[in-house]
C-alpha positions, 0 to 999 in steps of 0.5 A: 565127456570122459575126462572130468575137470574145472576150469578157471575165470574171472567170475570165480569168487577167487576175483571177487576181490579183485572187483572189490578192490578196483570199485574202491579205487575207482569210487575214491578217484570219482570221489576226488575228482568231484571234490575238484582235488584233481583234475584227472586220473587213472586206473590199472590192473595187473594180474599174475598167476604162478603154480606152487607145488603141494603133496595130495594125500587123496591122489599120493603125490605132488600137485600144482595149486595156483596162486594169484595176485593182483594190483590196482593202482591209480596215477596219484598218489593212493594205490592198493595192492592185494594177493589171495591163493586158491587152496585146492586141496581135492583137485590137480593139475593135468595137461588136457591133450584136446584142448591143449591147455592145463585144466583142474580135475577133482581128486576122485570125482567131481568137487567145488573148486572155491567155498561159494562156486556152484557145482551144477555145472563140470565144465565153465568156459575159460578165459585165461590161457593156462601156462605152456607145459614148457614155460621159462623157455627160452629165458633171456637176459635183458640188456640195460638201455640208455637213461631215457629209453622207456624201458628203463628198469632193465635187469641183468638176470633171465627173464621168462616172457610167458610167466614174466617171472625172473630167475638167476640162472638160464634154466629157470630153477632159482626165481629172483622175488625181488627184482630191485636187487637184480637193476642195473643201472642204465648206461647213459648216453654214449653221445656222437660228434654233433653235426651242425646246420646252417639255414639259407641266410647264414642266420641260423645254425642248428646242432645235432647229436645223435646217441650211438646206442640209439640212434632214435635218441636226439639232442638239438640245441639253437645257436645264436648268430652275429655277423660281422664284415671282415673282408671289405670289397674293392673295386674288383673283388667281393667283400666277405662276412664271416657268421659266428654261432655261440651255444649255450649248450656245453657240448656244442662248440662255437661255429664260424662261417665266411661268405663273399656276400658283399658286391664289388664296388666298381671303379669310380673314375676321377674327374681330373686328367692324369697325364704325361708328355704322351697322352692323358687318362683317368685314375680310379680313386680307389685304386691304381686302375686307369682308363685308355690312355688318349693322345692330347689335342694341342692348339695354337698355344701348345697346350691340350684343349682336354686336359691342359697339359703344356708341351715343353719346349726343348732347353740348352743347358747351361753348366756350371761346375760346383766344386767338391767339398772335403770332410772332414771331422765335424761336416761331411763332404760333396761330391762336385757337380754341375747346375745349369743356370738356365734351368736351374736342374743338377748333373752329375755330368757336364754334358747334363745327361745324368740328372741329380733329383735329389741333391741332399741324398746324392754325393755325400761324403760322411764324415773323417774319424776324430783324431784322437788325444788325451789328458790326464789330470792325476787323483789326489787323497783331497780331490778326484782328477780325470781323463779327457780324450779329445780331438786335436783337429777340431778340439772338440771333447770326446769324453771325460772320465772321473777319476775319484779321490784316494779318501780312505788311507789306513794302517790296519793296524796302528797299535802293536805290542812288542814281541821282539821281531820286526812289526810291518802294518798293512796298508789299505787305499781306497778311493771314494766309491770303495774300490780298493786301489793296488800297490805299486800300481797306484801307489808305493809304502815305504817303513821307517827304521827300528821298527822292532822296539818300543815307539812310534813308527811312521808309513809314508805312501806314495802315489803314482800312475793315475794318482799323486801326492803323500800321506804318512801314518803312524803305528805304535809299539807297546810295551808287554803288559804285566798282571797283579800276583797279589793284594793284601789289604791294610787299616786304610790301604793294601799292597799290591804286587805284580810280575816283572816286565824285563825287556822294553819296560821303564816303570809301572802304573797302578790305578785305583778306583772304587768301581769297576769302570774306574771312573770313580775316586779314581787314583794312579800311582806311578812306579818309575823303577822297572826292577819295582814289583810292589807298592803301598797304596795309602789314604783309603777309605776303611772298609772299602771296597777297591778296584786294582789294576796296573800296566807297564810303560816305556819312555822313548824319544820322538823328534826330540821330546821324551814320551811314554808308550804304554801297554794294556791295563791288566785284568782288575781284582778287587780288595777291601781295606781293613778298619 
């Protein structure tokens, strides 16, 4: 041949261990399985071939040198992996044209292409397809899949189907080493409505789904089924049972199913006659359902020998006219009417056409209103009246409403002091159940006179409408009250000083105690002058602490007896008698 060049196969050293490690693998799975570690297993081999470029100085330019690498594997848990290149650096790589193929050819001359390779031979038989001189074309996009498709490990990147290398562009020039980084997750399922399937007898229904992605990919799920009637049968119609399916699968929904499946029952005839003046027949006794009706064969006696209907003999009425009846307000009325003594029946007319059947409902008159009056017993500040409404007519009490009891009758103020103007307390009536009651309406005030000076005071009120009787307060007017100007303290007392009262004022009173409260060794002094404005208190305990405080008085007559009306005591102020 005039081209000289070296072909590659499995029997080139470069494989030896590739061999190696497959007999390894495979003596560790017998190994295993005659120690009866495992049951079974299995073993495969990939292999991958690629170019990588390198510059020949023999030749002075770049050229293709093959790598190779293999993985054994096996289906437990061991795997071995291994990769080895061919370093050939006296030969090339050329597109042979005859044969169709690349081949390697030595670089000037003939040359080994492995350490141990023989050379005897220029030309080996090959059998591995050398790679096509237009290899990652086309290249194409793997799409991912559903997430129980095979095909699981679905990249988004350009995929070459000759060389099963992966790149990151279309046209091959940038290889993705690591095929993890470029994994996209799969789509799951995208699932359609499931469809669902009775079997003949309603006892069994089936759902289908389908996934719109792949219509290969299927879920079915098995309901379970419980019947129950839920249209009896009649005598004519067909009952019905409604079939419910229950799934256990959350996508499956719950299916119902009615069939008429139950037979009709048919009549079922009574064995007794029904009849009237006509004729006789036989009823259903599940329905209204009736036979022919039959003409009746009457005897001798006018009774029918098939059913034992009795003909009737015609009837002459005798009428008598009972009398209407008035209402009134306590018994409803009656229309008149007519009895006929003979056969005991009702009319409405005296010639018997018109029969009552039913006396109780027919002709009533209702009852007349009540006529309708009222007596009022009047509330009292001590006890509740009331308003009875009753009826003239038949005296009968209609209905009674309590009327409580003025209970609370106040002055909301009964203590006032003088300021020369004429003083007016408000007066508060309330019933017992706290409602309050209104002036002039419930009751009427009337003051007493000289209501501006120092004294006691009377409030008459007066009840009136649905209240009567009198109740009479008193309210008080006091004197101005006056305050201590000074205390000077002595040997066993001190004197006490206060301002003067002028108007509505008879005299003054000092109080001495040794607390604050003054309830102990509690002493008063009484100043009977209003012009008085000092007093000596003597006869005190040396060196003791006194509490003083002083008020004024008036003395005025009520119903004829002289009583004094006191103001508010003063603020107290202490003072300490000397040794």
């Amino acid at each position: 041949m005039n081209k000289q060049y070296l072909m590659l196969n499995l029997e080139s050293d470069t494989f030896k261990g590739m061999k190696a490690d497959f007999d390894e693998l495979l003596q560790q799975l017998l190994e295993k399985l005659f120690a009866g570690r495992i049951a079974d297993g299995s073993i495969s081999m990939k292999l991958s071939v690629s170019l990588t470029e390198t510059y020949s100085e023999t030749m002075g330019k770049d050229i293709a040198v093959p790598l190779f690498k293999h993985k054994v594997t096996a289906n437990y848990t061991e795997k071995l992996e291994n990769a080895g290149a061919v370093s050939l650096p006296n030969t090339y790589l050329e597109y042979d044209e005859d044969l169709g193929e690349f081949v390697l050819k030595p670089c000037g001359g003939e040359q080994d292409m492995f350490a141990e390779q023989e050379t005897e031979a220029n030309e080996v038989t090959v059998d591995v397809k050398a790679i096509p001189q237009d290899c990652h074309r086309p290249l194409q996009v793997r799409d991912p899949m559903c997430n129980d498709c095979a095909n699981r490990d679905t990249s988004a990147c350009d995929h070459c189907d000759g060389c099963d290398k992966w790149f990151e562009d279309a046209t091959g020039s940038v290889e993705i080493t690591d095929k993890t980084s470029v994994e996209i997750a799969p789509l799951n399922h995208d699932w359609n409505a499931p469809a669902y399937t009775w079997n003949a007898d309603n006892t069994v229904c089936t759902a289908t789904r389908t996934c719109k992605r792949d219509a290969a990919h299927k879920k079915t799920a098995t309901a379970t089924v419980t019947s129950a009637q839920t249209k009896a049968p009649t005598c004519t119609a067909k009952g019905e049972t409604t079939y419910t399916a229950a799934f256990t699968e959350a996508w499956a929904n719950t299916q119902t199913k009615t069939v008429d499946n139950i037979a009709a029952l048919g009549h079922d005839w009574s064995t007794a006659w029904t009849g009237d003046s006509t004729g006789h027949w036989h009823k259903c006794t599940r329905c209204d359902a009736t036979t022919t009706k039959a003409a009746h064969d009457y005897g001798s006696d006018n009774v029918c020998d098939t059913c034992g209907y009795n003909k009737t003999v015609p009837h002459t009425h005798n009428l008598t006219l009972v009398a209407a009846k008035a209402a009134t307000c306590t018994e409803g009325g009656k229309e008149a009417y007519y009895k006929c003594e003979g056969c005991g029946k009702f009319y409405e007319d005296v010639l018997g056409t018109k029969e009552i059947t039913d006396l109780a409902s027919w002709g009533n008159i209702a009852k007349i209103a009540h006529t309708t009056k009222q007596t009022v017993t009047k509330a009292t500040p001590t006890a509740n009246g009331k308003i009875v409404n009753y009826c003239s007519v038949c005296k009968k009490t209609l209905s009674t409403t309590v009327i409580p009891k003025a209970s609370s009758i106040k002055l909301k103020a009964t203590s006032l002091t003088y300021n020369g103007k004429v003083r007016t307390p408000k007066v508060i009536v309330k019933d017992r159940t706290g409602k309050t009651l209104v002036k002039n309406t419930d009751y009427t005030v009337s003051y007493a006179k000289g209501r501006k000076y120092v004294g006691k005071y009377a409030v008459k009120i007066t009840f009136k409408g649905k209240y009567s009787g009198t109740k009479t307060l008193y309210f008080t007017i006091k004197p101005k009250a006056t305050s201590i100007s000074s205390l000077k303290a002595g040997s066993k007392k001190f004197t006490v000083k206060w301002k003067k009262q002028a108007t509505q004022t008879t005299g003054y009173q000092v109080q001495v105690a040794t607390n604050k409260k003054f309830k102990k060794n509690k002493k008063t002094v009484t100043i009977k002058k209003q012009k008085t404005t000092k007093t000596t208190v003597k006869k005190l305990k040396a060196k003791k602490k006194y509490y003083v405080r002083v008020r004024t008085y008036k003395t005025v007559k009520i119903n004829g007896k002289s009583i004094r009306i006191y103001s508010g005591w003063s603020k107290a102020k202490t003072v300490t008698t000397k040794k």
